[in-house]
Backbone as CSV, one residue per row, in Angstrom:
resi,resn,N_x,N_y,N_z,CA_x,CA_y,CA_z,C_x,C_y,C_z
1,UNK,76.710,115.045,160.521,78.040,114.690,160.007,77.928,113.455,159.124
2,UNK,78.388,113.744,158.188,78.230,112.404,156.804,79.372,111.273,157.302
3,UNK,79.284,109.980,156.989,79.870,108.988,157.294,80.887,108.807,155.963
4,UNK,81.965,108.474,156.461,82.657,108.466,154.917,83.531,106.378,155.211
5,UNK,83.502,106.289,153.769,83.534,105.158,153.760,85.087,105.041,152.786
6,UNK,86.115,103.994,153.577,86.959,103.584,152.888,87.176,102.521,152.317
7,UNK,87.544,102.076,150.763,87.596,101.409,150.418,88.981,100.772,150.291
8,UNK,89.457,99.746,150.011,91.182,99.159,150.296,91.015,98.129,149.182
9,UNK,91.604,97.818,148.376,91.871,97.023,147.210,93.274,96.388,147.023
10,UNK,93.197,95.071,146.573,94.912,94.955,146.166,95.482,95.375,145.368
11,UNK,96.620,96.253,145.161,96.766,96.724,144.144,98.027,96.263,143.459
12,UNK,97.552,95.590,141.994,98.256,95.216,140.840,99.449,95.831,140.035
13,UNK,100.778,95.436,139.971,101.569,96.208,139.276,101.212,95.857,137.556
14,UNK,100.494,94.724,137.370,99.864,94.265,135.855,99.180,93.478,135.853
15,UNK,98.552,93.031,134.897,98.155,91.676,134.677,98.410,90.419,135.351
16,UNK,99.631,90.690,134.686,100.427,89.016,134.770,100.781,89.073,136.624
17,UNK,100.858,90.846,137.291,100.773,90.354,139.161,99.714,90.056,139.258
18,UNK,98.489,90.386,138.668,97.457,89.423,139.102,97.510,88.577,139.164
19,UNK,97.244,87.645,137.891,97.561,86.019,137.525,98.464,85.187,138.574
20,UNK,99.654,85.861,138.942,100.735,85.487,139.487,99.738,85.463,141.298
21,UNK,99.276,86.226,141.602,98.240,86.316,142.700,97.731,85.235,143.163
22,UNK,96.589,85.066,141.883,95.716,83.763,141.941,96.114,82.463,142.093
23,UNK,97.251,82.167,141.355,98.271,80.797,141.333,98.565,80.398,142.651
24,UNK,99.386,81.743,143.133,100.179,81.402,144.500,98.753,81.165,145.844
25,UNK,97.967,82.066,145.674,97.085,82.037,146.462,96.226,80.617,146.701
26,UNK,95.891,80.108,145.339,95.014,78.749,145.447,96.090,77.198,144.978
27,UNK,97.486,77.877,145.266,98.423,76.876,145.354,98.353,76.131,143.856
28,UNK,98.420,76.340,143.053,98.149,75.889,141.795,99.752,75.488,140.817
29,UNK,99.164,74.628,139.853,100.686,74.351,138.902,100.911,75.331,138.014
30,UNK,101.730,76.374,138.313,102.096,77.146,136.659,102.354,76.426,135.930
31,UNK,102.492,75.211,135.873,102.885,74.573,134.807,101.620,73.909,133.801
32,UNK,100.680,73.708,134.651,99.086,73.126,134.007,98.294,74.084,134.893
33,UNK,98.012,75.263,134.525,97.117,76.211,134.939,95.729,75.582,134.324
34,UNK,94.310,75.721,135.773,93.089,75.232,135.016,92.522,76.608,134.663
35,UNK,93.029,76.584,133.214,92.399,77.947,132.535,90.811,78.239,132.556
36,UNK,90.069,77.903,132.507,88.410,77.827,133.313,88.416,78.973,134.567
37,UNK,89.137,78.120,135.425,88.648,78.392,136.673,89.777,79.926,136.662
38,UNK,90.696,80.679,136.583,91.474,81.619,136.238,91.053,82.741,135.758
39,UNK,90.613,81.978,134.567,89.840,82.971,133.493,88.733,83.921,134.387
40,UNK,87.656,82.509,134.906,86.844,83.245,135.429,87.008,84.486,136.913
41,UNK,88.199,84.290,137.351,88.873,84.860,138.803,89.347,86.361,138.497
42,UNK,90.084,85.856,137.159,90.532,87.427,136.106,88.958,88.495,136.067
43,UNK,88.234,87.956,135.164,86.769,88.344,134.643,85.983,88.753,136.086
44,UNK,86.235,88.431,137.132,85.505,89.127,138.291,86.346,90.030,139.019
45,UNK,87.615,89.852,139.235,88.418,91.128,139.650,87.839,92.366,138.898
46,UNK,87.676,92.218,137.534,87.684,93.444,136.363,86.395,93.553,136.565
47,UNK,85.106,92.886,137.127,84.065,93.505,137.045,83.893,94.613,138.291
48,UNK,84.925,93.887,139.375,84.450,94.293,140.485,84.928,95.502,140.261
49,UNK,86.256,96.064,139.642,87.176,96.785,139.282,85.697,98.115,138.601
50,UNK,85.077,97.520,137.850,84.228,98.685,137.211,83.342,99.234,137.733
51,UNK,82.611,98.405,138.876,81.326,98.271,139.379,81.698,99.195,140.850
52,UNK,83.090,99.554,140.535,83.720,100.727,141.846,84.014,102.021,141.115
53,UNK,83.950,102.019,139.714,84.492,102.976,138.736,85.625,103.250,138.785
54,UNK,86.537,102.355,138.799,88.055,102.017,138.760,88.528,102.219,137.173
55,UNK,88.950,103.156,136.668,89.793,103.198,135.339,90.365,101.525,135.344
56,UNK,90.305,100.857,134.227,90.466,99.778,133.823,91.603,99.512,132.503
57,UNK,93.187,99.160,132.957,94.095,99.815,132.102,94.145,98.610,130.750
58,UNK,94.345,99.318,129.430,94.039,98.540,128.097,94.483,97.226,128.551
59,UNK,95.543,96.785,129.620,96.626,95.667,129.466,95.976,94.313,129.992
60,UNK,94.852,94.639,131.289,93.931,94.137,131.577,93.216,93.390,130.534
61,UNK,92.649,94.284,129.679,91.623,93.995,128.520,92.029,93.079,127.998
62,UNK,93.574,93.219,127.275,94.066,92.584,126.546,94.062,91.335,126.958
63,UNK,94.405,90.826,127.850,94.531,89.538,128.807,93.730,88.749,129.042
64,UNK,92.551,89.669,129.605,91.411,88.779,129.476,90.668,88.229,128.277
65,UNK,91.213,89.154,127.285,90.654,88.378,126.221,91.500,87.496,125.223
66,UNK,92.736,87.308,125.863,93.931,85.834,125.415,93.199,85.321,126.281
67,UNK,93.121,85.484,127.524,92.513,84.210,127.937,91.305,83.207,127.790
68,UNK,90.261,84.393,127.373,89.229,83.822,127.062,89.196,82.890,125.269
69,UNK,90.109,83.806,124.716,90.634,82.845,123.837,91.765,81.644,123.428
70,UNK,91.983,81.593,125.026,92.728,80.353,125.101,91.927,78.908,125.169
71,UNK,90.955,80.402,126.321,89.848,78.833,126.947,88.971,78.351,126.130
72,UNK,88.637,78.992,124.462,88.386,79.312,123.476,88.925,77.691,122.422
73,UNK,90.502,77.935,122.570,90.571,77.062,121.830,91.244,75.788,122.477
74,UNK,90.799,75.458,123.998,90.906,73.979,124.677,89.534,74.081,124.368
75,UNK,88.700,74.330,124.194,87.418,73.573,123.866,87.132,73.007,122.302
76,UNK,87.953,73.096,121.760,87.755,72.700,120.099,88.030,71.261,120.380
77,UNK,87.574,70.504,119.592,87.529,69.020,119.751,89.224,68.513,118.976
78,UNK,89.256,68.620,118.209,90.680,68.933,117.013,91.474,69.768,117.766
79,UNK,92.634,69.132,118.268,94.113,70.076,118.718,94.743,70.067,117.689
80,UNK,95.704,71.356,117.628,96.776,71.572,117.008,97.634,71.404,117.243
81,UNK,98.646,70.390,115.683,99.516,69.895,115.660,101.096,70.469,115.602
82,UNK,101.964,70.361,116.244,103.100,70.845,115.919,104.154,70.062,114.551
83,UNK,105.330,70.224,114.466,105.615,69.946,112.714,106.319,67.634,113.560
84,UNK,105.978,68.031,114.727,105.990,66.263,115.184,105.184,65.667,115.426
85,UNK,103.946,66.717,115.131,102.568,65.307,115.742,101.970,65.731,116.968
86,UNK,102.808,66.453,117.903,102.161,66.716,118.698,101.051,67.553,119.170
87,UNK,100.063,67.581,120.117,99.684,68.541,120.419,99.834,70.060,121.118
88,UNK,99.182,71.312,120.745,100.168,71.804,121.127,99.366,72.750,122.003
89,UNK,99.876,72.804,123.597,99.032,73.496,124.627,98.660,74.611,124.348
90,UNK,97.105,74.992,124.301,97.640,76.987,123.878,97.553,78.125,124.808
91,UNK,98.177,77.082,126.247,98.354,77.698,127.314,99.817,78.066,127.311
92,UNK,100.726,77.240,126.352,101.894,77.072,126.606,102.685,78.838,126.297
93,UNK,102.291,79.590,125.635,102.856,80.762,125.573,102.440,81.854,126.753
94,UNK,101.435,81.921,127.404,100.973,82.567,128.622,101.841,81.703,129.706
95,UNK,102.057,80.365,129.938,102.579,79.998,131.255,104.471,80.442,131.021
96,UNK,104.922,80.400,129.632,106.057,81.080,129.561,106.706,82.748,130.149
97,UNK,105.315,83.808,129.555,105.123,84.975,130.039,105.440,84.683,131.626
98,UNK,103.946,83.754,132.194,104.187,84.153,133.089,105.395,83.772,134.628
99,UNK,106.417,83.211,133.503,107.364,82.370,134.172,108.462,83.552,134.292
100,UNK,108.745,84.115,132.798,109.785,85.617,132.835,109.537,86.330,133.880
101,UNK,107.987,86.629,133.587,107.695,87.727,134.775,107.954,87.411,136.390
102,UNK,107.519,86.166,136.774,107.952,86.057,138.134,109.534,86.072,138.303
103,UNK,109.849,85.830,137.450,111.670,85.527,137.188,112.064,87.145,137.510
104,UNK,111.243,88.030,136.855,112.134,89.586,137.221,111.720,90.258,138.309
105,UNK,110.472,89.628,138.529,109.785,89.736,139.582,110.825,89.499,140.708
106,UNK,110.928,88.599,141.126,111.866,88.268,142.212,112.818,88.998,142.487
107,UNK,113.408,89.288,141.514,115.005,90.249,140.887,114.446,91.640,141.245
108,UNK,113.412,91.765,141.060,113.215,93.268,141.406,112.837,93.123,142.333
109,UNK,112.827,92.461,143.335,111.999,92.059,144.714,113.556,92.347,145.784
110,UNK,114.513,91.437,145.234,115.777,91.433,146.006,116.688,92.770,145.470
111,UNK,116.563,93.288,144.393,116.429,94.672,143.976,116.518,96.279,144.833
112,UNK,114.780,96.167,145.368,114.252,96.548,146.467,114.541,96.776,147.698
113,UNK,115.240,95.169,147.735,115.296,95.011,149.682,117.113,95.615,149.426
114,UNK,117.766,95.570,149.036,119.392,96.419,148.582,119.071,97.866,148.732
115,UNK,118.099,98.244,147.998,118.046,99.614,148.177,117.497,100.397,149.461
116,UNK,116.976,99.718,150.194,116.124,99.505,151.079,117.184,99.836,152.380
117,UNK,118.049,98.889,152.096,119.334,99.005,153.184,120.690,99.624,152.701
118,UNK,120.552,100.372,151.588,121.385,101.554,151.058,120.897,102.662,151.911
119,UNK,119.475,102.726,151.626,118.890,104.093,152.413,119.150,104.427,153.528
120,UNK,119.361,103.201,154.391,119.572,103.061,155.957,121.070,103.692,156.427
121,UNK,122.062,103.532,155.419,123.480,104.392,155.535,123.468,105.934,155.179
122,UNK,124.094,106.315,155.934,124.708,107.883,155.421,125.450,108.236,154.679
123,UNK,126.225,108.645,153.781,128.030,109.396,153.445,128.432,110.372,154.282
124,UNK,129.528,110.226,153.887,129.882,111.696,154.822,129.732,113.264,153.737
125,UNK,129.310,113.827,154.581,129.206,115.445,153.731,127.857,115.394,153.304
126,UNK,127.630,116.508,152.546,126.395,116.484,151.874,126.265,117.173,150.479
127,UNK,127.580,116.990,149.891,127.403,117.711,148.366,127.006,117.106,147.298
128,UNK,126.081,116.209,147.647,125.499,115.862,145.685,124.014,116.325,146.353
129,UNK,123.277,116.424,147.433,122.311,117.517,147.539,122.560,118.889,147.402
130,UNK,123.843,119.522,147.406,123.798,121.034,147.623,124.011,121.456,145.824
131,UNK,124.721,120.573,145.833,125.192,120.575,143.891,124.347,120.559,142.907
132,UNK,122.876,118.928,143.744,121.522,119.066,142.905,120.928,120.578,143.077
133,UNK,121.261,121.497,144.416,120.195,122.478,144.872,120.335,123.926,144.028
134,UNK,121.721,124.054,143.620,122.584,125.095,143.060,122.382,124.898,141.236
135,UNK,121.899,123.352,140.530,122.279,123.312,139.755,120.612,124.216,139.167
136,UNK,119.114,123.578,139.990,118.338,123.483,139.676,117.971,124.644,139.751
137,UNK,118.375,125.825,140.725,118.051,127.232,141.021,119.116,128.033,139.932
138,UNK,120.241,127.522,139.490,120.547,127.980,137.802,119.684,127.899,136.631
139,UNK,118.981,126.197,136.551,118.187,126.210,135.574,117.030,127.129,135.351
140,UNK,116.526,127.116,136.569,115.422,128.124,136.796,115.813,129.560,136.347
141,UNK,117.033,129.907,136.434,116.916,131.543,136.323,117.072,131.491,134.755
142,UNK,117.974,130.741,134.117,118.178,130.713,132.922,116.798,131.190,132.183
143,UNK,115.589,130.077,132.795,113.913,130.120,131.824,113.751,131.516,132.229
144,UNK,113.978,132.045,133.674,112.952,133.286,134.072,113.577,134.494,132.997
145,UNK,115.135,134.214,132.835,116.030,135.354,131.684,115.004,134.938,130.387
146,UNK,114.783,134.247,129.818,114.594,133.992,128.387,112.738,133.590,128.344
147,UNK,111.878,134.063,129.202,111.211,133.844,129.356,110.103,135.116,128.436
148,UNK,109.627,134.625,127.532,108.531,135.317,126.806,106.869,135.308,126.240
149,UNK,105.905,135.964,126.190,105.085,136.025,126.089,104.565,134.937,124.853
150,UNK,105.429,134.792,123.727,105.031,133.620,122.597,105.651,132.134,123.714
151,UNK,106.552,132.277,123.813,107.222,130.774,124.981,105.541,130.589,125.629
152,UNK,104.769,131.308,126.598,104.088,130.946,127.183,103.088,130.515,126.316
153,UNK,102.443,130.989,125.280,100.902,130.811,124.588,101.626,129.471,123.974
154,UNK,103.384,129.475,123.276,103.446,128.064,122.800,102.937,126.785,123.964
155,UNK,103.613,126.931,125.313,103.245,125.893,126.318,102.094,126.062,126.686
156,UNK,100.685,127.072,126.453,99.512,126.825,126.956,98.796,125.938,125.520
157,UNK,99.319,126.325,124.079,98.914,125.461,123.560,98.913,123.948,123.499
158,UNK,100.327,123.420,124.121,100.261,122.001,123.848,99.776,121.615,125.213
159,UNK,99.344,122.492,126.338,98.364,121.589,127.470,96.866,121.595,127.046
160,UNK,96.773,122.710,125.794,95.626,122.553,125.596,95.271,121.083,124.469
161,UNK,95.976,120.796,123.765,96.697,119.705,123.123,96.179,118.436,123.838
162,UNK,97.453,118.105,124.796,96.901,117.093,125.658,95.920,116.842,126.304
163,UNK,95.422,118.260,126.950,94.169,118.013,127.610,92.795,117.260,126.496
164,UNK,92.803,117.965,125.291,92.041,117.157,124.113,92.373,115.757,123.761
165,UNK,93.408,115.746,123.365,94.031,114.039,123.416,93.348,113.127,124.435
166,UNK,93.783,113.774,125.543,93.044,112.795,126.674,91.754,112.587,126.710
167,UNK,90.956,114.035,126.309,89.378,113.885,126.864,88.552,113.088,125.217
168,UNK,89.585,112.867,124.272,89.043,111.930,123.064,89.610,110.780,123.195
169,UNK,89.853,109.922,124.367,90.783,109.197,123.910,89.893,107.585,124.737
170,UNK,89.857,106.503,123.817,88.387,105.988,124.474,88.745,104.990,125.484
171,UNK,87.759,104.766,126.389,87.562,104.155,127.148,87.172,102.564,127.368
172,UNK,87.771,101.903,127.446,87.297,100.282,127.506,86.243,100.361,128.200
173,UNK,85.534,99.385,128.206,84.553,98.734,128.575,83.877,97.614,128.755
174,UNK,83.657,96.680,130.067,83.530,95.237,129.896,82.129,95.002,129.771
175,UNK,81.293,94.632,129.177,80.164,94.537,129.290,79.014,93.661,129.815
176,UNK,78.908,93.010,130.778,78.151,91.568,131.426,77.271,91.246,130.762
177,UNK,77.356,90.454,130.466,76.218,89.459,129.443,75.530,88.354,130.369
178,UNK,74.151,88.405,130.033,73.581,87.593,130.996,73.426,86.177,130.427
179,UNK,74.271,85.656,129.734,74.800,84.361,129.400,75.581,83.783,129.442
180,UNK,75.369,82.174,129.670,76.570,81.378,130.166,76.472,80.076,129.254
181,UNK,78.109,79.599,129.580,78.047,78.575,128.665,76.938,76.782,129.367
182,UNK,77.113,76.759,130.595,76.127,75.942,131.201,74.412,76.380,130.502
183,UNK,73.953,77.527,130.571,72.782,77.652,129.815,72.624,77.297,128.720
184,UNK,73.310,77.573,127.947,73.171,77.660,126.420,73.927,76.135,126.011
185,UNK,74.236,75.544,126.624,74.408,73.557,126.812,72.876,72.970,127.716
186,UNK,72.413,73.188,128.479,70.622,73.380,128.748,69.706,73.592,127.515
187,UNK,70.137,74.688,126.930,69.553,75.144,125.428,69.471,73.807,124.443
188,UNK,70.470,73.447,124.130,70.988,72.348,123.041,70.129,71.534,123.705
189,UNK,70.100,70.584,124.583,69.983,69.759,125.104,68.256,69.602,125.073
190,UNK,67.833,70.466,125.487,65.895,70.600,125.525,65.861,70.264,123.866
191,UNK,66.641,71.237,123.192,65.883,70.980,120.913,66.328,69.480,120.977
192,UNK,67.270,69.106,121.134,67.725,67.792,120.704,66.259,66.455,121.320
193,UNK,65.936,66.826,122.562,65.021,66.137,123.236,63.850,66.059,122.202
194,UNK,62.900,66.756,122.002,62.016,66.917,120.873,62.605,66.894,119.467
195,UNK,63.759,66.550,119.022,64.346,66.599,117.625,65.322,64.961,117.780
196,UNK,65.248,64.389,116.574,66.403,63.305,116.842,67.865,63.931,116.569
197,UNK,67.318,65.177,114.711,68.557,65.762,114.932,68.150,67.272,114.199
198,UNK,69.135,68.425,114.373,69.008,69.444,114.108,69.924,70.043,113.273
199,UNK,68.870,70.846,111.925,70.483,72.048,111.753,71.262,72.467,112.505
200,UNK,72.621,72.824,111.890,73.738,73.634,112.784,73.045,74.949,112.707
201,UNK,72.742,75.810,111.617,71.885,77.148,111.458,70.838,77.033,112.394
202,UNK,70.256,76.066,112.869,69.014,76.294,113.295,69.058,76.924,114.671
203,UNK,70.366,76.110,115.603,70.613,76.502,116.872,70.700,78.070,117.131
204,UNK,70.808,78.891,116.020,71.065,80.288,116.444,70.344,80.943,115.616
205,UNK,69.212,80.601,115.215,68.197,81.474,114.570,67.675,82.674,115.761
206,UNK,66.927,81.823,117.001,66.439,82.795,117.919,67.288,83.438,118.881
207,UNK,68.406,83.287,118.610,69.277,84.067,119.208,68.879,85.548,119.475
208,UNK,69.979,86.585,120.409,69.800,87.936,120.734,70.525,88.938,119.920
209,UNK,71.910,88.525,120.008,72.496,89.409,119.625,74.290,88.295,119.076
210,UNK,75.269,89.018,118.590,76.119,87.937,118.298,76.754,87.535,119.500
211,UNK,76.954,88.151,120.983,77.285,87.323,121.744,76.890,86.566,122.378
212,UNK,75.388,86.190,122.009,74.523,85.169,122.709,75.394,83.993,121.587
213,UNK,75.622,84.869,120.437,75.788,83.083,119.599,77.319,82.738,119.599
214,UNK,78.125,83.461,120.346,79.408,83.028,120.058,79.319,82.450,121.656
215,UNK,78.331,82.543,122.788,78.421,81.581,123.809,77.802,80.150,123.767
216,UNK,76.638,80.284,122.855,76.001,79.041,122.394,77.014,78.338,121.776
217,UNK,78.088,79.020,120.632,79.272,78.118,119.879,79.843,78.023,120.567
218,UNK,80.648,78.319,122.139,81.613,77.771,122.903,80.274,76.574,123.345
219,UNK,79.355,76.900,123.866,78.968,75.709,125.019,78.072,74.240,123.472
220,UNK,78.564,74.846,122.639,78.298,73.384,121.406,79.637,73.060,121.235
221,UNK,80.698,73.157,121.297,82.276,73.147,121.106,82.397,71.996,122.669
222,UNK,82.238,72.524,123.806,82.224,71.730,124.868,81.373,70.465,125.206
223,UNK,80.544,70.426,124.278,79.336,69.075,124.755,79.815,68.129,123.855
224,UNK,80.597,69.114,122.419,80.955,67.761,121.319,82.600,67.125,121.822
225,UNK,83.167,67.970,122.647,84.691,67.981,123.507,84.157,66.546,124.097
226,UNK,83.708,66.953,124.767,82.865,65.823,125.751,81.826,64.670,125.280
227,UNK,81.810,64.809,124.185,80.961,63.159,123.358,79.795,62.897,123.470
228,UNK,79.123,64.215,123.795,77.759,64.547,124.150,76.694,64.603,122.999
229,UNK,77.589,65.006,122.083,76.913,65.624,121.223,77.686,64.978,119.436
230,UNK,77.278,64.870,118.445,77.989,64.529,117.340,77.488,64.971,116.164
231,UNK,78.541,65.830,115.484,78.068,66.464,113.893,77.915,65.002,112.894
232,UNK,77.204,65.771,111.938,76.513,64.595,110.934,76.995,65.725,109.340
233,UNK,77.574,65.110,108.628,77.439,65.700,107.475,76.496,65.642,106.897
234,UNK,76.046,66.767,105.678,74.454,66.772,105.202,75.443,66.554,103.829
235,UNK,74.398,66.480,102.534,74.836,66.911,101.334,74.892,68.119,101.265
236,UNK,75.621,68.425,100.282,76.174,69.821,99.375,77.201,70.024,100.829
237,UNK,77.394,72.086,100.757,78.574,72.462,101.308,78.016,73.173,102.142
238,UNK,78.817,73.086,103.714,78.383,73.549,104.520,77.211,73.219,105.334
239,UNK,76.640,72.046,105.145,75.381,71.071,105.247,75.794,70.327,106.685
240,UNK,75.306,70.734,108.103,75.655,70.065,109.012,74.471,69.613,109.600
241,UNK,74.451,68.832,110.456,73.543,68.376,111.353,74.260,68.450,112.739
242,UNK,73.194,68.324,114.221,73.521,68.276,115.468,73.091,67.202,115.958
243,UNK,73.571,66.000,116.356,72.650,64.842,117.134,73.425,63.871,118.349
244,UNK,72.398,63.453,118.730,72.896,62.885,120.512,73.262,61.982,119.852
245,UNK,74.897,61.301,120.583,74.888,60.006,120.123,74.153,59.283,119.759
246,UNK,72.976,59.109,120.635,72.375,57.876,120.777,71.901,57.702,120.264
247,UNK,71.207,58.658,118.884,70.397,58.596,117.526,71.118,58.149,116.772
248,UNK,70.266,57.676,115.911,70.711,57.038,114.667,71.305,58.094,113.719
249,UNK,72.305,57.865,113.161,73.361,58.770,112.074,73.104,59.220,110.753
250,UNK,71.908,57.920,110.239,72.239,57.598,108.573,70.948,59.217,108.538
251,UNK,70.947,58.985,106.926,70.215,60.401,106.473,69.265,60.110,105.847
């Protein structure tokens, strides 16, 4: 006798019930979400999500990759200004989302519990079931009267229709990359040691592929965030340099 194994998952009405999950769960500020640590909580639900062969719905996708391009652009050294000077969070449109949503959230929560204790009463009689039962065993005879051999090949064509639609219709896919932004700040850090200073081109010559170099450009975005690290203008255009503070600047 084979052993059968059940699996139990939480299950998400969207995105944003995820998100809304994580917050409440690790007690956190919707108001200053640490997009880092989120991001990464999102990005492992969805792996775990694949690594079970869980259909993975577009809305997901979408999300994780605002987020990753949120966390994207708190690492730029230069914030963006609003038309007063200020800076401007670019968390601030996701913590709005996700303020509506708990807002209807709730509403559909107390929604729920009304209907919940509607169900629990009776009426008296029973004629909007006998009325639904009479109306639907009319409809039916009506199709079986008018029912013809082109009617049917028309409705086997459009399941044949959909069934194609569906079986062309593509599939997301998250892909794990065996790189991180802590490595590829390790990376920088060893050239700079043997170099006082380096091309910007140079850092991604031996690169793999382009997402090795768009993690190397987040984890060079974060070391210069952090004053680790400082660009040098070269002559002509587009002429950069990479160097540790602590070197000397001139050229």
């Amino acid at each position: 006798m084979m052993n059968t194994y059940q699996i139990v998952l939480p299950q998400f009405e969207g995105p944003f019930d995820l998100l809304l999950f994580f917050i409440e769960r690790d007690e956190l500020d919707i108001h200053d979400i640490p997009i880092a640590k989120i991001t990464t909580d999102f990005l492992d639900y969805i792996r775990h999500l694949e690594s079970l062969n869980i259909d993975i719905a577009s809305e997901f996708i979408l999300v994780a990759a605002s987020l990753m391009r949120i966390k994207a652009k708190m690492l730029i050294p230069r914030k963006e200004l609003d038309d007063l000077g200020n800076e401007i969070d670019p968390r601030g449109e996701l913590v709005q989302k996700l303020l509506e949503y708990k807002k209807y959230k709730e509403v559909l929560h107390e929604l729920s519990h009304m209907e919940d204790v509607r169900n629990e009463k009776f009426v008296r009689g029973n004629l909007p079931f006998e009325f639904k039962e009479l109306s639907e065993k009319a409809l039916v005879d009506i199709e079986l009267e008018s029912l013809s051999l082109y009617k049917l090949f028309q409705t086997f064509q459009k399941v044949l229709k959909r069934f194609e639609e569906d079986s062309n219709k593509p599939v997301p896919k998250i892909v794990n990359y065996a790189y991180s932004v802590e490595d590829q700040q390790t990376y920088i850090r060893q050239i700079l040691i043997s170099n006082k200073r380096i091309p910007f081109d140079k850092l991604f010559l031996t690169l793999e592929n382009r997402m090795h170099a768009v993690v190397t450009f987040l984890a060079l975005l974060e070391l210069l965030n952090l004053q680790q690290l400082i660009i040098i203008q070269g002559e002509g255009i587009n002429n950069f340099w990479i160097s540790s503070p602590k070197q000397p600047v001139s050229m």
